[in-house]
N, C-alpha and C positions, 0 to 999 in steps of 0.2 A: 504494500500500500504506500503511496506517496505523503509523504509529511513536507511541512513546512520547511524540512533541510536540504530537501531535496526539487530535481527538477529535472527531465527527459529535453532529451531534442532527437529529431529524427530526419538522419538524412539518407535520401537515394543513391544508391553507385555504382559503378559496375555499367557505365554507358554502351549500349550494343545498336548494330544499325539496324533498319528496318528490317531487311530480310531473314537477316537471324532470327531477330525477336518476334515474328510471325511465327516462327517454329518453338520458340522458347513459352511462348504463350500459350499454345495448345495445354503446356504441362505445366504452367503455371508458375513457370521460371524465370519469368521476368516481368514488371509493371508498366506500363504507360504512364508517366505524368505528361499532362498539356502532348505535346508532337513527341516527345521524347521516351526511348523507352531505357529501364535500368533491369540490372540483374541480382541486387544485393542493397542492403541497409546497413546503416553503422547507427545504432541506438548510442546516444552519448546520455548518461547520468551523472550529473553535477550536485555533488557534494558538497554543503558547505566546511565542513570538517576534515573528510577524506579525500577531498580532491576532486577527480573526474576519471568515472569506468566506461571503458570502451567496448561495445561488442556487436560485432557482424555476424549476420544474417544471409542467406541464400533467401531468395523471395518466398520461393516454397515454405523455408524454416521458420520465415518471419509471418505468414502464414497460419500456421500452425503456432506460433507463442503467441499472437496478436489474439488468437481465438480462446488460449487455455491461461498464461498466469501472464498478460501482458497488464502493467498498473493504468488504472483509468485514465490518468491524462496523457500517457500514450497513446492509448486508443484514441485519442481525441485530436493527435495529432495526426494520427495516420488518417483518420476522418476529415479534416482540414485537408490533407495529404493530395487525396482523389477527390478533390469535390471538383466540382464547374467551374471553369475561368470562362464565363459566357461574355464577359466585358470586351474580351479579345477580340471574340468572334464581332462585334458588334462592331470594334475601334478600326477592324483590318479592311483595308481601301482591295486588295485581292483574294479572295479565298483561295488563289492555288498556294499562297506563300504559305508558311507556319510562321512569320515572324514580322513585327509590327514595327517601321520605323519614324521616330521620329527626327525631324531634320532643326538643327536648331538658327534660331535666327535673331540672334543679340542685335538689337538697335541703342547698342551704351558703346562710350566711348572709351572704356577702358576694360571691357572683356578680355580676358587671358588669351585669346588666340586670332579674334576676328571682331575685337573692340575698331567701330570706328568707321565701317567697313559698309554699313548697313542705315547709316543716318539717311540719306536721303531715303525718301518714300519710289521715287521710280527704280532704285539701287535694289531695295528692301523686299520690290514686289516681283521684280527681275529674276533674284536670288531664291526665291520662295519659289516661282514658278519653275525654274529648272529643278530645285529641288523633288518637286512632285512629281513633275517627268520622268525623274532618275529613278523614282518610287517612294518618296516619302507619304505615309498614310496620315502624318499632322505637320507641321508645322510649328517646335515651341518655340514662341517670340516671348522674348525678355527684357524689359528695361532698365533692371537692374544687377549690375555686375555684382555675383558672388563669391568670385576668385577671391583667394586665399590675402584678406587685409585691404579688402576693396572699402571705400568710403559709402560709408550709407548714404543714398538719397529721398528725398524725401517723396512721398505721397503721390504730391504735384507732380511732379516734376515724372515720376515713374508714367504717372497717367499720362503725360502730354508727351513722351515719347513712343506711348505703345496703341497709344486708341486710333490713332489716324490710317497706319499699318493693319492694326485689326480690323477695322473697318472695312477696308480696299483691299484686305484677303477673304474678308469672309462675302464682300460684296461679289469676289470673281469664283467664289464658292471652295476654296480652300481650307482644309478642316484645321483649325487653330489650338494647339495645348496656349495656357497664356502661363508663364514662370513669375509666379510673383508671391511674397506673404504678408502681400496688404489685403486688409478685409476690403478695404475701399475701391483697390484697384481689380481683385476680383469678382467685384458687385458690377463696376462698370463695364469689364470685359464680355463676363458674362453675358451680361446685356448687348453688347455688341458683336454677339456670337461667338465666342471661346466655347469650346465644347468641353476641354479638360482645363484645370488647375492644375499647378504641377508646383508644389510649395517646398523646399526646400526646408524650412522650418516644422514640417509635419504638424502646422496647425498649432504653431507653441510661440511664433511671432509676434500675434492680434488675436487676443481673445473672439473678437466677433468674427474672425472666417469661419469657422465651423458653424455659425447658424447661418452664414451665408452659403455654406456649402449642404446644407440640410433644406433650406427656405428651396434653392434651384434644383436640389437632387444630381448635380454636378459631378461625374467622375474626378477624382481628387488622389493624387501622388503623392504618397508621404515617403520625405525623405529623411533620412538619418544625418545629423548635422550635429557634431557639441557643439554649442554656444551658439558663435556669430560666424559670418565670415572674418569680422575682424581679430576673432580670438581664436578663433578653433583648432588652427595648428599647435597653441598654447596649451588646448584640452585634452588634447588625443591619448590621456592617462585611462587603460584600462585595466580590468582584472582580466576579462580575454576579449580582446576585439569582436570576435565573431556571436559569441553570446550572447556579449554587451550590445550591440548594434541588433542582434535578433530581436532581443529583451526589449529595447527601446521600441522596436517598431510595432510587437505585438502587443506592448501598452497601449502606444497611439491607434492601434485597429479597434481595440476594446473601448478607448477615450470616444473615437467616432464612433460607432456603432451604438455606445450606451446616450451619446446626444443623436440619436436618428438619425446618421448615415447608414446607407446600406454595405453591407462587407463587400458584396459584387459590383461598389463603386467604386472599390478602394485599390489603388496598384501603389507597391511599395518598391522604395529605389535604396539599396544599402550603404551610396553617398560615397563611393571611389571615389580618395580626393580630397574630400573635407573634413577634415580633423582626422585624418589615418596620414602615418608617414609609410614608406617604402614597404614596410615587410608585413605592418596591417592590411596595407591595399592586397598585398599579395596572399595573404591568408584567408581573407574575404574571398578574393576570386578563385583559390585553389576551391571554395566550399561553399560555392553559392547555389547548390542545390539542394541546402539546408533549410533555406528562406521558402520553401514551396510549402513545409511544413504550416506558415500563416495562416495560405488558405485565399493568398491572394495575387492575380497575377506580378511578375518583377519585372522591374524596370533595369537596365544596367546601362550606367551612362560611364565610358570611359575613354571617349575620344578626343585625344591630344593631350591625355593626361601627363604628368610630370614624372609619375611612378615610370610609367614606357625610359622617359631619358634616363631614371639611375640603373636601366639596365645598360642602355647602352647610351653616350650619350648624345644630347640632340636639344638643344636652348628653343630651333625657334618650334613650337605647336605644332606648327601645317606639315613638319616635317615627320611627323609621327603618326604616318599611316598605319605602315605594315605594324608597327607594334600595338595598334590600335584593332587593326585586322585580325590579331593572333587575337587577343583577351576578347574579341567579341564571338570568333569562333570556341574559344572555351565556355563563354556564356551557353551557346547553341549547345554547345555537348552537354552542358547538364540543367537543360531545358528552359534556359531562360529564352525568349519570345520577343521581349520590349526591349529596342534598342534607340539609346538617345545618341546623334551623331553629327559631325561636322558634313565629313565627305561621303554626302548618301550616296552616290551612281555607285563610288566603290564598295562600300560595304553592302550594298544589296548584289552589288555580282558576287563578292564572296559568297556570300550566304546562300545567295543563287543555287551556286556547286558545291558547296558545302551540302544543301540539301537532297541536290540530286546524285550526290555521290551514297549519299546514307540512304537517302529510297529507293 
C-alpha cells in the first residue's frame, strides 16, 4: 500500500517499430502509447528515506503485476498511461502525420535566436505563411522574450506587438498558439482568434489566466519554468530534475482541473532550457516518456537550444539544426507528438522519414 513516504512513477521502454510491434501485440508484448509503441516498463518508487527502487517489467509481466499486487496509485498511473490524447487529433492540420508542429514566431526584439526578425507585420505574415506550407499545424506568436535574463515587458506593450499579427493570421485563416502569461493579453488574443495558450508560467504568472482559460475552455500549455526568466538559471536546484519537473507539472494539471479546466485541454511542455543547465536538459530528454504517465499530451520545444552547443560547440542558434534534428527524433522515439520549432520544412522532412522508416 502507498503511504505518504512514498511515491511511483511509470515509465514506457523498450521503443520497437511498427512492424515488429504488430507481431508483439498479438501476444501482448508490447503497448501502444499515442503513435508509438514500447516493449517494457521501468516502475521507479521514491522513497523518502531509502532512496529510489528501480524495477523493469516485460509488458506481459507488467501485465500481470498491474492486475495482482500493483499499489493503487500505480494503477492510476498506468490508467493516465493509455487514456485519449483526442486534443491531438483535433490540433493536427494532416491526419497522415502522427506528429503536430508548431512553428514559432517571436515579434520581440531581443529573442534568443530570431529577436528582431519579425517586427514588421508584412515580414511576420510572410514568415508564418511559409511556415504553414512547410507544414506547421499552429503558428506560436510571442511578444515577449523569455530567454534566459530577458527584461520583463509590460502588458501594453506585449499587446500592441502581438494583436495586429494575430489579427492578419487569423484573418488569412492560420491556426495561432499565442505564448504569453498575461491574463490580459490572453483574454485579448483569444478574442482575436488564438486557438491555444501556450504559458510558460503554467498559470502561476496572473492569478486571473486560469478563469480566463476556464471562462473560453481554451487549450492551454503548461510549462515547467522555476521562477522567472530572469532568475531561473539561478533556481535550477533540484532533488532530481526529472521528478521535480514531473511533480511540478502534475500539480498544475490537478490546480487546473480542480478550477474547471478540462484535462483533455491541457498539453504539458517539461521546459528544455529554463532553469535546467546541460546535464538536466539531458536527463529530461534521455526520459521523457515518463511524462505520458500525466495523462496529457507533450509538448517538447528544443530548437536552437544552448544545451545542443555544450555538446559541441556552436554560439550563433540558427546554426543548431542537426542537433536540434537529433533531440526531436529522440522525442519521436519515445512518443512524444508536439513539436515547438524554429526551422519547420526541416524538421517535418525528418520526421517525415523518421516515420516512414518505423511504419
Amino acid at each position: 500500500m502507498q503511504t505518504s513516504q512514498n511515491k511511483y512513477y511509470l515509465n514506457p521502454i523498450g521503443f520497437v517499430n511498427n512492424e515488429r510491434a504488430l507481431e508483439l501485440e498479438k501476444t501482448k508484448d508490447c503497448i501502444k502509447i499515442g503513435s508509438t509503441f514500447f516493449t517494457g516498463f521501468e516502475v521507479l518508487e521514491k522513497k523518502n528515506k531509502k532512496g529510489l527502487i528501480k524495477k523493469y517489467f516485460t509488458v506481459r509481466e507488467f501485465f500481470n503485476y498491474i492486475d495482482k499486487k500493483a499499489p493503487i496509485k500505480l494503477r492510476e498511473n498506468f490508467d493516465n498511461l493509455i487514456s485519449s490524447r483526442d486534443l491531438i487529433k483535433k490540433i493536427k492540420k494532416s491526419q497522415k502525420n502522427n506528429f503536430v508542429i508548431f512553428g514559432i514566431l517571436n515579434v520581440t526584439p531581443d529573442s534568443f535566436s530570431d529577436g528582431g526578425e519579425n517586427l514588421l507585420l508584412k515580414d511576420a505574415l510572410k514568415h508564418s505563411q511559409q511556415m504553414v506550407k512547410s507544414g506547421a499545424d499552429f503558428v506560436d506568436l510571442g511578444g515577449e522574450s523569455t530567454r534566459p535574463g530577458a527584461v520583463k515587458v509590460s502588458e501594453d506593450v506585449e499587446a500592441m506587438r502581438i494583436l495586429p499579427i494575430l489579427q492578419l493570421l487569423n484573418y488569412n485563416k492560420i491556426n495561432v498558439s499565442l505564448d504569453t502569461r498575461n491574463s490580459s493579453t490572453m483574454e485579448l488574443g483569444i478574442l482575436s482568434g488564438a486557438k491555444i495558450i501556450n504559458d510558460v508560467s503554467a498559470l502561476m504568472n496572473d492569478k486571473k489566466s486560469v478563469e480566463i482559460i476556464k471562462y473560453h475552455q481554451t487549450p492551454i500549455i503548461l510549462m515547467h519554468m522555476p521562477g522567472t526568466p530572469q532568475n531561473m538559471m539561478k533556481k535550477n536546484i533540484y532533488n532530481n530534475v526529472l521528478f521535480d519537473v514531473y511533480d511540478f507539472l502534475e500539480e498544475r494539471i490537478n490546480f487546473c482541473v480542480a478550477n474547471g479546466i478540462k484535462r483533455n485541454n491541457i498539453i504539458v511542455d517539461p521546459g528544455i532550457g529554463f532553469g535546467k543547465n546541460y546535464e538536466q536538459n539531458l536527463e529530461i530528454l534521455r526520459n521523457l516518456s515518463l511524462f505520458h504517465t500525466l495523462g496529457c499530451p507533450i509538448m517538447l520545444g528544443v530548437s536552437r537550444k544552448r544545451f545542443i552547443s555544450s555538446i559541441q560547440k556552436e554560439d550563433n542558434p540558427k546554426n543548431r539544426l542537426p542537433g536540434t534534428i537529433a533531440s526531436t527524433i529522440m522525442g519521436m522515439k519515445q512518443g512524444i507528438q508536439i513539436h515547438r520549432v524554429h526551422d519547420v520544412s526541416e524538421i517535418v522532412q525528418s520526421l517525415k522519414v523518421f516515420e516512414k522508416i518505423v511504419n
